[in-house]
CHARMM internal coordinates of N, CA and C (Angstrom, degrees):
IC EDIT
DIST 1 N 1 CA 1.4438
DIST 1 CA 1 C 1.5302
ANGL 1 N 1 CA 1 C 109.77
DIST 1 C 2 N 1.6527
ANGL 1 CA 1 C 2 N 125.04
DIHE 1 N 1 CA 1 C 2 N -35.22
DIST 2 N 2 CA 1.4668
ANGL 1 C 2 N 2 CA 118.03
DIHE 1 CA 1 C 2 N 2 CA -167.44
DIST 2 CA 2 C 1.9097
ANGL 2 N 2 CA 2 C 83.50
DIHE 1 C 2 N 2 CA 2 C -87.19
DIST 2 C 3 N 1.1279
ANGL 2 CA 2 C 3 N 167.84
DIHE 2 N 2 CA 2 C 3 N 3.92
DIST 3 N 3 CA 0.8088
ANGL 2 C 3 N 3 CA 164.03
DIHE 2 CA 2 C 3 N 3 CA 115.70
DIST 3 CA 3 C 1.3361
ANGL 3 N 3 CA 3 C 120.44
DIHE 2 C 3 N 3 CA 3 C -6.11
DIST 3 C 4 N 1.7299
ANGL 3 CA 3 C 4 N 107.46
DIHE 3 N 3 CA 3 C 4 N -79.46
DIST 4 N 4 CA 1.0905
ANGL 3 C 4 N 4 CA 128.06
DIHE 3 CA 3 C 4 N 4 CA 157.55
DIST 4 CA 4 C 1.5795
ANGL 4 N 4 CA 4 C 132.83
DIHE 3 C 4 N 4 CA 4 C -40.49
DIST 4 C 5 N 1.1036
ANGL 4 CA 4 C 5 N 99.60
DIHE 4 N 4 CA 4 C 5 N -43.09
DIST 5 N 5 CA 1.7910
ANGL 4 C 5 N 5 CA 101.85
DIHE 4 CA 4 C 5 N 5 CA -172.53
DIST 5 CA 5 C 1.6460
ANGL 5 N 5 CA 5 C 87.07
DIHE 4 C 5 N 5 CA 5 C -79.57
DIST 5 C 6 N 1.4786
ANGL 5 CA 5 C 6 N 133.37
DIHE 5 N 5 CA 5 C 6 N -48.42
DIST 6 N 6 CA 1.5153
ANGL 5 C 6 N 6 CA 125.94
DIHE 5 CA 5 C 6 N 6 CA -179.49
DIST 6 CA 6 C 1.2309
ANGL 6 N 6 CA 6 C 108.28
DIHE 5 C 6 N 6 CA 6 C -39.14
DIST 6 C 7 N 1.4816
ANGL 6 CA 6 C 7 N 119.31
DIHE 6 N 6 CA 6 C 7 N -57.93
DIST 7 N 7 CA 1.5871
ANGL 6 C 7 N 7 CA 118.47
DIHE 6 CA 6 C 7 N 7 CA -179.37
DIST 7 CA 7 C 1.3765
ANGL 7 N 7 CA 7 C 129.97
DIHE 6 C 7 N 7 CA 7 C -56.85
DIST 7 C 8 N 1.4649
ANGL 7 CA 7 C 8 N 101.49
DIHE 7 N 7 CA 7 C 8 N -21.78
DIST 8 N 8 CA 1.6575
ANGL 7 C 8 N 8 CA 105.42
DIHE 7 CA 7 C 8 N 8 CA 178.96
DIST 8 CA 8 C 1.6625
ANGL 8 N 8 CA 8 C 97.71
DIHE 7 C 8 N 8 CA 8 C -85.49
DIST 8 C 9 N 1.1837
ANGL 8 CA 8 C 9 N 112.89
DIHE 8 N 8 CA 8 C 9 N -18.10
DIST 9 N 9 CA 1.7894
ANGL 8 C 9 N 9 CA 111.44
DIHE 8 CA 8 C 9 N 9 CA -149.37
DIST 9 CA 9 C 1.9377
ANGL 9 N 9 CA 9 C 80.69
DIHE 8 C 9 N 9 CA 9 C -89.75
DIST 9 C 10 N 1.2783
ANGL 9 CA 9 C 10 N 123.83
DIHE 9 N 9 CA 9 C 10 N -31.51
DIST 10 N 10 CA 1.6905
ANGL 9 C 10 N 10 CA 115.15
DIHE 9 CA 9 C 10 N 10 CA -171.65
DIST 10 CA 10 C 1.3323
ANGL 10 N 10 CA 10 C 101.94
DIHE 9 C 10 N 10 CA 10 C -93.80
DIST 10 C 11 N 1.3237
ANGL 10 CA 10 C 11 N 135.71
DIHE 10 N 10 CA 10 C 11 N -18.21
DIST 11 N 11 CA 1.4878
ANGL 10 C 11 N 11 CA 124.17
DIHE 10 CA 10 C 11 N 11 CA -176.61
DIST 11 CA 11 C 1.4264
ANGL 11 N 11 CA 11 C 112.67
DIHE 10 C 11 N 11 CA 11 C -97.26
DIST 11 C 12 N 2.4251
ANGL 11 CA 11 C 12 N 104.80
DIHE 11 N 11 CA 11 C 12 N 9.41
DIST 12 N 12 CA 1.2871
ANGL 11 C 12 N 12 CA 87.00
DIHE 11 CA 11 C 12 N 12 CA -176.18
DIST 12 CA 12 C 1.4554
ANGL 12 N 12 CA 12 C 146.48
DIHE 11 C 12 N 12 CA 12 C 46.41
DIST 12 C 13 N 1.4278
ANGL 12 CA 12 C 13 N 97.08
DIHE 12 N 12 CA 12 C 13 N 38.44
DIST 13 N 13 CA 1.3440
ANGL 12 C 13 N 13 CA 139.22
DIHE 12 CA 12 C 13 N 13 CA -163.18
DIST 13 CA 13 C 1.6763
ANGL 13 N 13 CA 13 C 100.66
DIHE 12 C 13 N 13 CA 13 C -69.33
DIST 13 C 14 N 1.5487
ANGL 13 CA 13 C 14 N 138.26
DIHE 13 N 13 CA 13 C 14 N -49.65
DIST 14 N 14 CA 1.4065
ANGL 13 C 14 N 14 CA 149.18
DIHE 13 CA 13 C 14 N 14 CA 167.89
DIST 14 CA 14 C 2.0054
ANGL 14 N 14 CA 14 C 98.67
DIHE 13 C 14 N 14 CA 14 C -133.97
DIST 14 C 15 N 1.1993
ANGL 14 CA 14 C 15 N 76.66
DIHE 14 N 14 CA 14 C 15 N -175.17
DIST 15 N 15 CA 2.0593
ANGL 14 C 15 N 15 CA 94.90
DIHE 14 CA 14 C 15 N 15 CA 179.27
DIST 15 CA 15 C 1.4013
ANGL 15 N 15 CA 15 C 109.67
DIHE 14 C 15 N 15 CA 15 C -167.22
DIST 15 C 16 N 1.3543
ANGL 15 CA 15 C 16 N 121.68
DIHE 15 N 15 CA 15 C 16 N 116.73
DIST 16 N 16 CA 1.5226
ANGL 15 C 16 N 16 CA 149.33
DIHE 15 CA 15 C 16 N 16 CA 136.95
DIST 16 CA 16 C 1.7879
ANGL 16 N 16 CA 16 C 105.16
DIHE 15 C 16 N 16 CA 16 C 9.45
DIST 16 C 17 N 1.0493
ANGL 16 CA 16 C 17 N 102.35
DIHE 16 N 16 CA 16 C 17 N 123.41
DIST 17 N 17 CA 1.6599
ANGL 16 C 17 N 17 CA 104.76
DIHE 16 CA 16 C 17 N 17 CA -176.68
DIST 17 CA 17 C 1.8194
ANGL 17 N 17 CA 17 C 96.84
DIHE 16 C 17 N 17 CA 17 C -149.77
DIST 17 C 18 N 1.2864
ANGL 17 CA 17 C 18 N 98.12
DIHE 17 N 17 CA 17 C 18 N 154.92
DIST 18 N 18 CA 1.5545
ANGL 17 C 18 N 18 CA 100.40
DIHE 17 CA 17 C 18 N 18 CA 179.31
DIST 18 CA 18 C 1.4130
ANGL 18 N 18 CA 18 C 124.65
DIHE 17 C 18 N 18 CA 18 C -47.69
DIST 18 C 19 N 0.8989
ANGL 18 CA 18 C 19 N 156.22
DIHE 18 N 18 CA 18 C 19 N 125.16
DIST 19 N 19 CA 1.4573
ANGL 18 C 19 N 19 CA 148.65
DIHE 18 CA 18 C 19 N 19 CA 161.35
DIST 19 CA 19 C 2.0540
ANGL 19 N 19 CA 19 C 114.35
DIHE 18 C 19 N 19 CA 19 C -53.31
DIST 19 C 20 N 1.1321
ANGL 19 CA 19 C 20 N 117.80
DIHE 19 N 19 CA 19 C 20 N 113.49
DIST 20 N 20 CA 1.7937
ANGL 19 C 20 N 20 CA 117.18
DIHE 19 CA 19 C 20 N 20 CA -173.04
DIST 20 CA 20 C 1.7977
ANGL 20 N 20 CA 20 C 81.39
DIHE 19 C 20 N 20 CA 20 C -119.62
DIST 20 C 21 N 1.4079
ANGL 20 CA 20 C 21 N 114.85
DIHE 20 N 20 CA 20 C 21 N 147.07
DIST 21 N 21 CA 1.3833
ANGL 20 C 21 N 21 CA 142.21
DIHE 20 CA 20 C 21 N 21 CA 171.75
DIST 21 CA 21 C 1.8255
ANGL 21 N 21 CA 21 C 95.17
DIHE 20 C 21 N 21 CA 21 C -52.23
DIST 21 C 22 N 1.1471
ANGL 21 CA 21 C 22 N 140.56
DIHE 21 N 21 CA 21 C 22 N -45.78
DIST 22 N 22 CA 1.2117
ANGL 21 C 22 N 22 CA 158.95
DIHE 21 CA 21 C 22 N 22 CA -128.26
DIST 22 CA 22 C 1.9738
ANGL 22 N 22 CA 22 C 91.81
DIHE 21 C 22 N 22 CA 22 C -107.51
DIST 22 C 23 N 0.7999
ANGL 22 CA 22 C 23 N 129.38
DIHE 22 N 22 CA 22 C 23 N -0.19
DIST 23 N 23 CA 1.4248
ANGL 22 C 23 N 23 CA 133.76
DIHE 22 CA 22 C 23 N 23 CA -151.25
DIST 23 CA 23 C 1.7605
ANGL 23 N 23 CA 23 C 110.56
DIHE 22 C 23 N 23 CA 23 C -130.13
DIST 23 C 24 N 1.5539
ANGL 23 CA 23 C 24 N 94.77
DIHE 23 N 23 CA 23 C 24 N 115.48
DIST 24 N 24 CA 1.5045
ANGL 23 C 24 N 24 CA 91.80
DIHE 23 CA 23 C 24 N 24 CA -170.32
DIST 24 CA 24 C 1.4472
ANGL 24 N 24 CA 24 C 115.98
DIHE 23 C 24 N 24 CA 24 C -83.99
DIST 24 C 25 N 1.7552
ANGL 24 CA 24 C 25 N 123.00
DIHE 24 N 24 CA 24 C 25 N 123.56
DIST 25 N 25 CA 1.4052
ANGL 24 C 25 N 25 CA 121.71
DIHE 24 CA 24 C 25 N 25 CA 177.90
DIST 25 CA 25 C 1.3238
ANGL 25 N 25 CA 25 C 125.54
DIHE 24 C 25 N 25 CA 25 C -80.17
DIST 25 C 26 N 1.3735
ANGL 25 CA 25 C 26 N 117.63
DIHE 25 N 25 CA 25 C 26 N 120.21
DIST 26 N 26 CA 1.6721
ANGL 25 C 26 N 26 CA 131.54
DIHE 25 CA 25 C 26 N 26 CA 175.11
DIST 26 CA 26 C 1.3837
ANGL 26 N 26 CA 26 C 102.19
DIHE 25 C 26 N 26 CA 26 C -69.66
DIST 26 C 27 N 1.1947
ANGL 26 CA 26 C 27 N 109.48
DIHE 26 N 26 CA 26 C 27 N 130.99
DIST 27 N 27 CA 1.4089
ANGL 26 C 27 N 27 CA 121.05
DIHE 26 CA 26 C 27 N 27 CA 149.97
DIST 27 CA 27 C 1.5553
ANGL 27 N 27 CA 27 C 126.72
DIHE 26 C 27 N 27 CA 27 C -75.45
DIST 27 C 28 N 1.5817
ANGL 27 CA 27 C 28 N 93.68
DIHE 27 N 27 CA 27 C 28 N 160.02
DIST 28 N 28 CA 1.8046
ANGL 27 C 28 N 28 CA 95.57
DIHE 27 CA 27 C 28 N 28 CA 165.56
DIST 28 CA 28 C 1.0401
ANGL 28 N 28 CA 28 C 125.78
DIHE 27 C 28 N 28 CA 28 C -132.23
DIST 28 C 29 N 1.1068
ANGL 28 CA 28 C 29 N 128.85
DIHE 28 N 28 CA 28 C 29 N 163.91
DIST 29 N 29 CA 2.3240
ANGL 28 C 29 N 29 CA 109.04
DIHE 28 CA 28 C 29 N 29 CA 156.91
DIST 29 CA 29 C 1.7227
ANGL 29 N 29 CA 29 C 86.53
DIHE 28 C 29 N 29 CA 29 C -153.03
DIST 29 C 30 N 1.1730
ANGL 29 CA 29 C 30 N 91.58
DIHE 29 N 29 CA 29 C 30 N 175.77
DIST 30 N 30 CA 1.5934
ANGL 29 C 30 N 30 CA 115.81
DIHE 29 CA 29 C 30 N 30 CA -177.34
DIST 30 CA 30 C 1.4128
ANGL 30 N 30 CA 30 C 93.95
DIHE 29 C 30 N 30 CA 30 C -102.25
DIST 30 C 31 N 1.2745
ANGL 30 CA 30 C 31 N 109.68
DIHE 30 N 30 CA 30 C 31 N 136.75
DIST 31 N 31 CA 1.6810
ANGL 30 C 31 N 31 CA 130.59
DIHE 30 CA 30 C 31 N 31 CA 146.62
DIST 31 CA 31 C 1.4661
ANGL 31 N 31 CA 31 C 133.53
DIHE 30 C 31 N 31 CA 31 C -104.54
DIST 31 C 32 N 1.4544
ANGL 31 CA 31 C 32 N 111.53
DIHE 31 N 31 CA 31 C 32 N 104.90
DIST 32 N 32 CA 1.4175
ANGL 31 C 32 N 32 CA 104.00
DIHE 31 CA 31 C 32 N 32 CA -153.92
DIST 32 CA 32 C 1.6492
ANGL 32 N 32 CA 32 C 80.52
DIHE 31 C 32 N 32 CA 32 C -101.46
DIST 32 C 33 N 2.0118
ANGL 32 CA 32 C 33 N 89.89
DIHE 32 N 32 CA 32 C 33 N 175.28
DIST 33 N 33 CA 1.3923
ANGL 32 C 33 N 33 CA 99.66
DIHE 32 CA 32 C 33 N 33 CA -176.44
DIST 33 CA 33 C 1.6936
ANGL 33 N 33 CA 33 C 98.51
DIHE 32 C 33 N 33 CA 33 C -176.43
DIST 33 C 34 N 1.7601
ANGL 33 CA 33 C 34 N 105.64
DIHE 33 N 33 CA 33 C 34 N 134.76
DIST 34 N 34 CA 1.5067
ANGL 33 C 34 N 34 CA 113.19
DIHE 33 CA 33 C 34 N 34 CA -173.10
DIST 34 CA 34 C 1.2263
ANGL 34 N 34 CA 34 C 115.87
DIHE 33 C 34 N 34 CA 34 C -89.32
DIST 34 C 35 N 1.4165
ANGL 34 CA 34 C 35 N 139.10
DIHE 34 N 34 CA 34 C 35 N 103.56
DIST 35 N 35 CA 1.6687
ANGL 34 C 35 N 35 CA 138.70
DIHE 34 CA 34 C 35 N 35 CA 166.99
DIST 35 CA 35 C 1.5211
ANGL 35 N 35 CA 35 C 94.88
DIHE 34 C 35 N 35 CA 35 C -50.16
DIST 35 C 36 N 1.2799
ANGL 35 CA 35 C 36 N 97.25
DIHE 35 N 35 CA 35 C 36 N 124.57
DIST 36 N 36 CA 1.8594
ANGL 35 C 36 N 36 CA 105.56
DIHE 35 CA 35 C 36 N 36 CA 166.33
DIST 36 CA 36 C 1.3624
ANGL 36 N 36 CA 36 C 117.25
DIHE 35 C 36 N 36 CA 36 C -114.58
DIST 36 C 37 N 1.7993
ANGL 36 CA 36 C 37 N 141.66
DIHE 36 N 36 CA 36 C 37 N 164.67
DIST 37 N 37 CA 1.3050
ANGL 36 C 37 N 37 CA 139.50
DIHE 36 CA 36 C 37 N 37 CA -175.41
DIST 37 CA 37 C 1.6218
ANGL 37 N 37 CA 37 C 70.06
DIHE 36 C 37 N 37 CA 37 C -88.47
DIST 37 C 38 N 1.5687
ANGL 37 CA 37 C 38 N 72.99
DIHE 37 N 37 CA 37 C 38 N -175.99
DIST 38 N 38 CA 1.5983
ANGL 37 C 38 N 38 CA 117.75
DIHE 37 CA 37 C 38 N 38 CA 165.45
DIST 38 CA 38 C 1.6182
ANGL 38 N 38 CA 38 C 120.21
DIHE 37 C 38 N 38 CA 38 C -54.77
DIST 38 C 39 N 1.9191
ANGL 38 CA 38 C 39 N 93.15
DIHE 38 N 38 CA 38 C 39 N -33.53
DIST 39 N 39 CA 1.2959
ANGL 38 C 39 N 39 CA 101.96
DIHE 38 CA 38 C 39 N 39 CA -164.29
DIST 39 CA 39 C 1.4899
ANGL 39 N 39 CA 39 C 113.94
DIHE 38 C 39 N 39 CA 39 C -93.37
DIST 39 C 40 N 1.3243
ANGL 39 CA 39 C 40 N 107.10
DIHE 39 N 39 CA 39 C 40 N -5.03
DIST 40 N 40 CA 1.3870
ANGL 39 C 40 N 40 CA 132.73
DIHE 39 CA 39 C 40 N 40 CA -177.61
DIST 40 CA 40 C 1.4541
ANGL 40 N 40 CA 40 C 115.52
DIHE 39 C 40 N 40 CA 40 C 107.74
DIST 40 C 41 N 1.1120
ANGL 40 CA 40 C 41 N 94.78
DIHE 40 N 40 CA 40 C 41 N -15.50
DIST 41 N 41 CA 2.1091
ANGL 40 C 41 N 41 CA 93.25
DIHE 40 CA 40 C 41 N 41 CA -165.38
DIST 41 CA 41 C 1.6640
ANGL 41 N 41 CA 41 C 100.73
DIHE 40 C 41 N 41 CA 41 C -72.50
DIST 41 C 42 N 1.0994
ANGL 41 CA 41 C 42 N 116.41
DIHE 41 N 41 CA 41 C 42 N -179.05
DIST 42 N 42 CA 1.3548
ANGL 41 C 42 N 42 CA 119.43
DIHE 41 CA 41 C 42 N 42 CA -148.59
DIST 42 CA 42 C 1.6039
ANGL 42 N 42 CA 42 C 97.91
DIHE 41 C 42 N 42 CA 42 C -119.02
DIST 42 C 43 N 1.1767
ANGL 42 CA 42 C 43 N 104.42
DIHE 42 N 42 CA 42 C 43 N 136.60
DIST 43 N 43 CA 1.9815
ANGL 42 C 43 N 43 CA 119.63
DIHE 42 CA 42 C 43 N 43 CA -156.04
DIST 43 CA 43 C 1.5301
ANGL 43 N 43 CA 43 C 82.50
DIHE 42 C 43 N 43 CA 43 C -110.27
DIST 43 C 44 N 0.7786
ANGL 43 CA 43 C 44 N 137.83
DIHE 43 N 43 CA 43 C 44 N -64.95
DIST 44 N 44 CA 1.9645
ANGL 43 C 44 N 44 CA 137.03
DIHE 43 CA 43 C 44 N 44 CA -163.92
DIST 44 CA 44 C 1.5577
ANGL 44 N 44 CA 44 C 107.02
DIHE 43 C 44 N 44 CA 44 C -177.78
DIST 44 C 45 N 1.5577
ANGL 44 CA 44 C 45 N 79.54
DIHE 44 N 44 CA 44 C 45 N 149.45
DIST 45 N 45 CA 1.6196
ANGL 44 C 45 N 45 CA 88.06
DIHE 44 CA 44 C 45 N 45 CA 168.00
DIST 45 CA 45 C 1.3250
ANGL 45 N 45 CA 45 C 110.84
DIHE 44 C 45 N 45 CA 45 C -110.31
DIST 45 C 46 N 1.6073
ANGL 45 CA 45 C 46 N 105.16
DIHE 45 N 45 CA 45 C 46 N 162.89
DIST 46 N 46 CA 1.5374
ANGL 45 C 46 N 46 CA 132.20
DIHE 45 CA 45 C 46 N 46 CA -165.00
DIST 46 CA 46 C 1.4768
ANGL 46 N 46 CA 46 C 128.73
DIHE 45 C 46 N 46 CA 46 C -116.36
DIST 46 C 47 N 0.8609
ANGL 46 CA 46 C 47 N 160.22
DIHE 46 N 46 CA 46 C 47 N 72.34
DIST 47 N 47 CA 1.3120
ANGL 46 C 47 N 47 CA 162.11
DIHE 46 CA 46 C 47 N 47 CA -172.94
DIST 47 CA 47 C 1.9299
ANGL 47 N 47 CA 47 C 113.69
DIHE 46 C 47 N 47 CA 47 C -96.81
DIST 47 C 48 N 1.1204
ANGL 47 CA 47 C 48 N 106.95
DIHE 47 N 47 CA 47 C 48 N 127.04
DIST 48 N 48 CA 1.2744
ANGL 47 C 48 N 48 CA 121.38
DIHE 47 CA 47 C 48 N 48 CA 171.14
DIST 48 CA 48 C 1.3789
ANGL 48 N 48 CA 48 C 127.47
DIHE 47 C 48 N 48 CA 48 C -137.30
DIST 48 C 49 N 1.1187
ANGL 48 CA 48 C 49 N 109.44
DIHE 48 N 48 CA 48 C 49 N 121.60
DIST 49 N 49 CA 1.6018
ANGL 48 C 49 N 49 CA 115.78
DIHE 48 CA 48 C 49 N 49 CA 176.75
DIST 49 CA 49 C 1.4990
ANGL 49 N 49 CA 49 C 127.17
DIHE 48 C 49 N 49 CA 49 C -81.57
DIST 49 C 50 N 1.5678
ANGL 49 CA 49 C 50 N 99.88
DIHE 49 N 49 CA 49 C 50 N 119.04
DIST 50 N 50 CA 1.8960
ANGL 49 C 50 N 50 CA 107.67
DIHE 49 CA 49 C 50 N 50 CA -158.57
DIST 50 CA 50 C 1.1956
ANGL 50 N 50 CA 50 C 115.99
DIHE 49 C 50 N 50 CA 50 C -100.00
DIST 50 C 51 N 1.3005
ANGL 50 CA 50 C 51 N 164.78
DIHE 50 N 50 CA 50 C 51 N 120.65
DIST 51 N 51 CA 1.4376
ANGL 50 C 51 N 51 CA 146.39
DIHE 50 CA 50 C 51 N 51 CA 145.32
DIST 51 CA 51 C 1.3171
ANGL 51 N 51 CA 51 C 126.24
DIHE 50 C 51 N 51 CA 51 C -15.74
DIST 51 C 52 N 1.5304
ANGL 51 CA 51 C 52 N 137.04
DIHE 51 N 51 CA 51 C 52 N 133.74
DIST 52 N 52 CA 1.6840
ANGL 51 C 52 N 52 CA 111.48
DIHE 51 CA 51 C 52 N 52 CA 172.23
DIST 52 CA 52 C 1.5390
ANGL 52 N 52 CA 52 C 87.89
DIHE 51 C 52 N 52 CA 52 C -111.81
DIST 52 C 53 N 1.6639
ANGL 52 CA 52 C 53 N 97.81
DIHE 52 N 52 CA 52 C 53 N 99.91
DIST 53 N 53 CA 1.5240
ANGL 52 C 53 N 53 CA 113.10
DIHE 52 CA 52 C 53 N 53 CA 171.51
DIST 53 CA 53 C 1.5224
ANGL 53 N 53 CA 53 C 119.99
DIHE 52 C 53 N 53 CA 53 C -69.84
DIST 53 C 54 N 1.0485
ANGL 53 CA 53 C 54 N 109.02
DIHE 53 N 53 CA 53 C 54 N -48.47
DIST 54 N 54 CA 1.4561
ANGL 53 C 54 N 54 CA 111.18
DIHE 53 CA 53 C 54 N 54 CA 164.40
DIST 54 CA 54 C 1.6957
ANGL 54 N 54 CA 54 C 120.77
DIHE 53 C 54 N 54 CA 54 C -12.70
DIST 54 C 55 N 1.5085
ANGL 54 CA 54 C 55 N 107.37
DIHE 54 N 54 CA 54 C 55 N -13.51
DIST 55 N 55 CA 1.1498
ANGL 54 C 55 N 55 CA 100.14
DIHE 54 CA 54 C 55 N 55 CA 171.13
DIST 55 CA 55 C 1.4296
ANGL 55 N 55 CA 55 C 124.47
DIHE 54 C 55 N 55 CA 55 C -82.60
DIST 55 C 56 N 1.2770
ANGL 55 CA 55 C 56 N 100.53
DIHE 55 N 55 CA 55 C 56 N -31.18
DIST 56 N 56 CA 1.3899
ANGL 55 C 56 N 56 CA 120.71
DIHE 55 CA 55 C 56 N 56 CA -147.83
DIST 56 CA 56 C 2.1925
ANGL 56 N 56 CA 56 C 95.57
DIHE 55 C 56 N 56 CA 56 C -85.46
DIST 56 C 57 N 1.4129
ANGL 56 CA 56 C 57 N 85.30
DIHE 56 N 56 CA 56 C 57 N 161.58
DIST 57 N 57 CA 1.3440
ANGL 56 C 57 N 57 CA 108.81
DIHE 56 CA 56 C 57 N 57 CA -164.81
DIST 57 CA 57 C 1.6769
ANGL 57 N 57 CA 57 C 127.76
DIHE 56 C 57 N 57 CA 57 C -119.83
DIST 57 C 58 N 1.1424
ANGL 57 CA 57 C 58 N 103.03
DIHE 57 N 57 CA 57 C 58 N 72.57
DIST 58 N 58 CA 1.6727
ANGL 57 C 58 N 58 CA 100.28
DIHE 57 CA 57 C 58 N 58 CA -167.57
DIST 58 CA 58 C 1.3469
ANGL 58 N 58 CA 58 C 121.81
DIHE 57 C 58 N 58 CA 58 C -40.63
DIST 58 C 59 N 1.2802
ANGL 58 CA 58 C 59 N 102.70
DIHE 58 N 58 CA 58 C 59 N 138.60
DIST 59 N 59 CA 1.9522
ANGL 58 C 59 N 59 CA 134.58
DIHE 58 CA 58 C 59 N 59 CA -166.90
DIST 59 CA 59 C 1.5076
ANGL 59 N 59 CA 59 C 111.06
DIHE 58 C 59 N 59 CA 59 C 75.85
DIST 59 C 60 N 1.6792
ANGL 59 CA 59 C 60 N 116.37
DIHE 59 N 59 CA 59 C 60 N -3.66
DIST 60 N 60 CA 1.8118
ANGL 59 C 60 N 60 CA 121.93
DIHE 59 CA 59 C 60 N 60 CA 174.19
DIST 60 CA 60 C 1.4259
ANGL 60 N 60 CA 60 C 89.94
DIHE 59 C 60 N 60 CA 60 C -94.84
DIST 60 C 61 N 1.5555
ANGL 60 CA 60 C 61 N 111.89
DIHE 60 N 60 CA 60 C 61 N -56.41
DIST 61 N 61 CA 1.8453
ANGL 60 C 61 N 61 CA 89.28
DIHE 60 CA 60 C 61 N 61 CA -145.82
DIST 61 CA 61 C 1.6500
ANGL 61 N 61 CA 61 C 83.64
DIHE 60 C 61 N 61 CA 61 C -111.87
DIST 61 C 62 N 1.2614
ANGL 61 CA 61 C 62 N 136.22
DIHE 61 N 61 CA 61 C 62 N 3.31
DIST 62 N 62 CA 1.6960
ANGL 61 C 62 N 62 CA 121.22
DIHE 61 CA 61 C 62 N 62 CA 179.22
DIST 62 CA 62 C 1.4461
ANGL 62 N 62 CA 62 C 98.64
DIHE 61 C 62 N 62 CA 62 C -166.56
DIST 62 C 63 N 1.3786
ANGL 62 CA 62 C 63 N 99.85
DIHE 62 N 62 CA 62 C 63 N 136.04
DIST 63 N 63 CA 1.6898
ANGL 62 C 63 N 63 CA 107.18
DIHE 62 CA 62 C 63 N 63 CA 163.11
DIST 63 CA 63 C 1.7638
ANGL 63 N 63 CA 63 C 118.76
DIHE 62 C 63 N 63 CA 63 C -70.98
DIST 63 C 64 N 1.4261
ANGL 63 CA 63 C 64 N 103.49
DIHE 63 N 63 CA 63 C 64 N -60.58
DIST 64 N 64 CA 1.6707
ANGL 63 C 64 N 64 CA 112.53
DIHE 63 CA 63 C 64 N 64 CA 168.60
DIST 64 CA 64 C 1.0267
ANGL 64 N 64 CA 64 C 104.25
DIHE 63 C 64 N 64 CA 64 C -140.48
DIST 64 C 65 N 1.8363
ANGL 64 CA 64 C 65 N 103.83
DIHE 64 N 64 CA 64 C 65 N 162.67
DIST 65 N 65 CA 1.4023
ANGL 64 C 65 N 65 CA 113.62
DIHE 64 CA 64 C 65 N 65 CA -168.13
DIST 65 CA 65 C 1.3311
ANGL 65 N 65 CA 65 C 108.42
DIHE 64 C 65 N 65 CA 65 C -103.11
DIST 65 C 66 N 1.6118
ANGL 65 CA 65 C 66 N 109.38
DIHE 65 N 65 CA 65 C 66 N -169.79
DIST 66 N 66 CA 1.6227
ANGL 65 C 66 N 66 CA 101.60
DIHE 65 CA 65 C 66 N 66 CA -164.51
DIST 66 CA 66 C 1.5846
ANGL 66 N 66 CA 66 C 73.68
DIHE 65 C 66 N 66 CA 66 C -149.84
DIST 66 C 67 N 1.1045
ANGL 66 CA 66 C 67 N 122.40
DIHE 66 N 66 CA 66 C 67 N 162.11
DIST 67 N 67 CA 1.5856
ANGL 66 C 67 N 67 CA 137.47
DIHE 66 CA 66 C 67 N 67 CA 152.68
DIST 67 CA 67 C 1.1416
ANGL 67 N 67 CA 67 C 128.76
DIHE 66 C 67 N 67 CA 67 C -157.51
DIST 67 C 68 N 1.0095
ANGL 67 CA 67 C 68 N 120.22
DIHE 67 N 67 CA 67 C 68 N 81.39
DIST 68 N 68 CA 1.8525
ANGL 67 C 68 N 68 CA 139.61
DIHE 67 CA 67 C 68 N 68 CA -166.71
DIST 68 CA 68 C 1.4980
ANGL 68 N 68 CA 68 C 108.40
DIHE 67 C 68 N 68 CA 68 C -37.21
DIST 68 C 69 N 1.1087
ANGL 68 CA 68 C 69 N 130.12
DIHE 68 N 68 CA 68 C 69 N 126.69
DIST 69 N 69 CA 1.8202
ANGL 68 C 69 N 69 CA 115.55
DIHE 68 CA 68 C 69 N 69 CA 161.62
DIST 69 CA 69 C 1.5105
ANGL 69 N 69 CA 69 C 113.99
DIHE 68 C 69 N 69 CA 69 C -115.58
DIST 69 C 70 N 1.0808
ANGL 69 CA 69 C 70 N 130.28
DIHE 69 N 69 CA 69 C 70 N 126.85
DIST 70 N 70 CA 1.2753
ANGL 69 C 70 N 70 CA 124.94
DIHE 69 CA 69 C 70 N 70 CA -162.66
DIST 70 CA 70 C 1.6609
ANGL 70 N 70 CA 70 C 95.89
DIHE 69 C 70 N 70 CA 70 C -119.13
DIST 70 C 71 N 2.1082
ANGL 70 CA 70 C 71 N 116.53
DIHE 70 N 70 CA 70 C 71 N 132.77
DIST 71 N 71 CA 1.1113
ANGL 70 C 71 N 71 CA 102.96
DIHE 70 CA 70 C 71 N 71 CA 178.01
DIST 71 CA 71 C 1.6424
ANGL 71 N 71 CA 71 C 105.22
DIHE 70 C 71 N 71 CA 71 C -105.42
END
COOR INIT
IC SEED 1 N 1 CA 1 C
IC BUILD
């Protein structure tokens, strides 16, 4: 996870803005997940940090969306 949050924090991934009462808050959670061989044993683990957009409300909380894919 401190991996992760480093990588979002250098690619300037979001940015810190005032908090106003009037302002709807997104959630997050991590989704982890185990790369396995062939043989079963375990190649690396994965963790990524998601938005739970589902909240959000087009033309209130975003004009257009963005969704990064990283290979």
């Amino acid at each position: 996870m401190r991996d992760e949050i480093q990588a979002l924090r250098s690619n300037h991934t979001w940015f810190l803005v005032p908090f106003y009462p009037s302002m709807n808050v997104i959630g997050s959670q991590w989704v982890y997940k185990i790369k396995r061989r062939v043989d079963g044993s375990i190649k690396r683990y994965k963790v990524c940090l998601v938005a739970r957009g589902f909240t959000q409300q087009e033309v209130i909380d975003y004009f257009k969306t963005f969704s990064p894919v990283i290979k």
